[in-house]
matplotlib code that plots the C-alpha trace (Angstrom):
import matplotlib.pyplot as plt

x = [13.1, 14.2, 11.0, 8.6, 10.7, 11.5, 15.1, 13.8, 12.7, 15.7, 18.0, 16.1, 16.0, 19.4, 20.1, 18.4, 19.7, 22.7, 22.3, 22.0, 24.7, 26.9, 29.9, 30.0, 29.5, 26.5, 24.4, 22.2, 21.0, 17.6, 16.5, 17.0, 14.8, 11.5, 13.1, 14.4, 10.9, 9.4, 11.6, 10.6, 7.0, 5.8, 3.8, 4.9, 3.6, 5.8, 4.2, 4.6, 8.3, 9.0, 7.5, 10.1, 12.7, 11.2, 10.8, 14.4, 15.6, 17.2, 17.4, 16.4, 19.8, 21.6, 22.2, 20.8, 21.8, 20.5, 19.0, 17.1, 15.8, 14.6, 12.7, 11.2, 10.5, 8.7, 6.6, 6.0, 4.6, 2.6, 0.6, 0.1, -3.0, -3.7, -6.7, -8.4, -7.1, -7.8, -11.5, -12.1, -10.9, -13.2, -16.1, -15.1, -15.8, -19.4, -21.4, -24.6, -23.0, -24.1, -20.9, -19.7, -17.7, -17.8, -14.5, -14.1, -14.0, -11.5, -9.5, -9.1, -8.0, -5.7, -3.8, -4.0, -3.3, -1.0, 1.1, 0.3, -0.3, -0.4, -3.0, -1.5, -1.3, -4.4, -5.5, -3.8, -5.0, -8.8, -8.1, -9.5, -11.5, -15.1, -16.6, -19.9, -21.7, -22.7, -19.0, -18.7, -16.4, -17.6, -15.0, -14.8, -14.8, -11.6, -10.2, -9.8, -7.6, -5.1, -2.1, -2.0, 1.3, 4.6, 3.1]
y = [3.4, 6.3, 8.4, 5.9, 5.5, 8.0, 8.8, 7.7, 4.7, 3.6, 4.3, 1.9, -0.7, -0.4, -1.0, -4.2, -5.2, -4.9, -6.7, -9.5, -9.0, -11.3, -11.6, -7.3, -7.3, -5.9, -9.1, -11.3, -14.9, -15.0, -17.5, -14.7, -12.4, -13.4, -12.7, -9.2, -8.3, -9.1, -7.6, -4.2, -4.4, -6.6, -9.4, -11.4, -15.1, -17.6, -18.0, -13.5, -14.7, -16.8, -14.7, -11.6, -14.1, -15.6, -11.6, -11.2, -14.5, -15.4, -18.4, -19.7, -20.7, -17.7, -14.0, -10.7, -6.9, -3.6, -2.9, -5.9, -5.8, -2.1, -3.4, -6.2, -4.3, -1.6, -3.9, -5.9, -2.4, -1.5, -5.0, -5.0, -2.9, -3.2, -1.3, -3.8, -6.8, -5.8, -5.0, -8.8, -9.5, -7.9, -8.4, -12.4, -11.4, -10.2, -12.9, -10.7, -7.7, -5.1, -3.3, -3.7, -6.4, -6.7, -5.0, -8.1, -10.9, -8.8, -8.3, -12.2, -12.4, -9.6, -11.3, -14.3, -15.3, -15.0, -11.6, -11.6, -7.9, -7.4, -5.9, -2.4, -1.9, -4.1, -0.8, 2.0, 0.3, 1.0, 4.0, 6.2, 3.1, 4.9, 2.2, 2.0, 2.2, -1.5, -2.5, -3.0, -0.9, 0.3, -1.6, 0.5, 3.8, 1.7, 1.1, 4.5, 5.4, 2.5, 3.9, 3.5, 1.2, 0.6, -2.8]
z = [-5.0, -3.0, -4.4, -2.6, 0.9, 2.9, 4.4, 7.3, 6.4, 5.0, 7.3, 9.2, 6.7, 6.7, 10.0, 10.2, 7.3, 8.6, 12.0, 9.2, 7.4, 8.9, 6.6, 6.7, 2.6, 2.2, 1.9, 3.8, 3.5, 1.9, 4.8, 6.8, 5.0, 6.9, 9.9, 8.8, 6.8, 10.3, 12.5, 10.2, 10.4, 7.5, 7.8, 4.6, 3.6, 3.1, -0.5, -0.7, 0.5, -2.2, -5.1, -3.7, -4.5, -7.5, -8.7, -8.2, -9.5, -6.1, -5.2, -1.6, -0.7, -1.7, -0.5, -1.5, -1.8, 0.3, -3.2, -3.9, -0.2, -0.1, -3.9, -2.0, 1.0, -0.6, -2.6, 0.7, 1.9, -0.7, -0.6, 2.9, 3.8, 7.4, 7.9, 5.9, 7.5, 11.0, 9.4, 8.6, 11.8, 13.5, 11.3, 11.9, 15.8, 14.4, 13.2, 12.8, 11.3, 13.7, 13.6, 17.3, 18.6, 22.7, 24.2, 26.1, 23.7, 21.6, 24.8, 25.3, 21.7, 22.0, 25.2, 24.3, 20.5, 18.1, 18.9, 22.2, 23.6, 27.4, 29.1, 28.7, 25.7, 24.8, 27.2, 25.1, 21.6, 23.1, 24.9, 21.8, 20.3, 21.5, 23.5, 24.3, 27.5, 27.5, 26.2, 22.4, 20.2, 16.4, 14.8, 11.3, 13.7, 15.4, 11.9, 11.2, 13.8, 12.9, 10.6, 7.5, 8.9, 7.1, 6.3]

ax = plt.figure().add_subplot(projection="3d")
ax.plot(x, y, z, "-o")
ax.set_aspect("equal")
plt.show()
């Protein structure tokens, strides 16, 4: 596992794990690994939850190593791809597929659903998004700025 995370990365891992770890043996509840996956980046589905655990043979009510949660998390991180999920996004915001989504509708739904960002850093996301003139942003230009991301 070590060959496909970097030091880095699981130090962090292990940190967080460990906020979790509330009996101090190296262990967490597997109802709290949503909340942990989450609290690390990942963006798992309840139904991607339950596979981890199903891959594992751990059961919902029971605890699980540093081992078994760097396995999970690193399959968590190779499923999640999201480049391509902020691309439907947008291309959802772009009924007629021109390519451009208007700066201000994505703004409203940037400040005001799900995650909400504030206005800041809804400011710093576009501040190298190439808006145009008359205020619409080339969404797969955008795309390619976003990190390839932990998750």
């Amino acid at each position: 596992m070590a060959k496909f995370l970097s030091h880095d990365q699981i130090n962090e891992f292990k940190e967080c794990f460990s906020l979790y770890d509330k009996k101090r043996r190296g262990q967490i509840y597997a109802r709290d690994l949503l909340t942990v996956m989450r609290c690390l980046g990942c963006c798992p589905t309840l139904s991607e939850l339950d596979r981890h655990l199903l891959t594992h043979n751990i059961d919902k009510s029971a605890e699980l190593d540093f081992s078994t949660f760097l396995s999970m998390m690193h399959q968590q991180i190779r499923q999640e791809n999201p480049r391509a999920e902020i691309l439907e996004a947008m291309r959802m915001m772009d009924p007629k597929n021109q390519g451009f989504v208007p700066v201000s509708e994505l703004r409203t739904k940037l400040t005001g659903f799900g995650e909400r960002l504030t206005v800041q850093e809804v400011d710093e996301l576009l501040n190298d998004a190439g808006v145009t003139s008359d205020g619409r942003m080339d969404y797969e230009e955008f795309v390619k700025t976003v990190p390839a991301g932990r998750c």
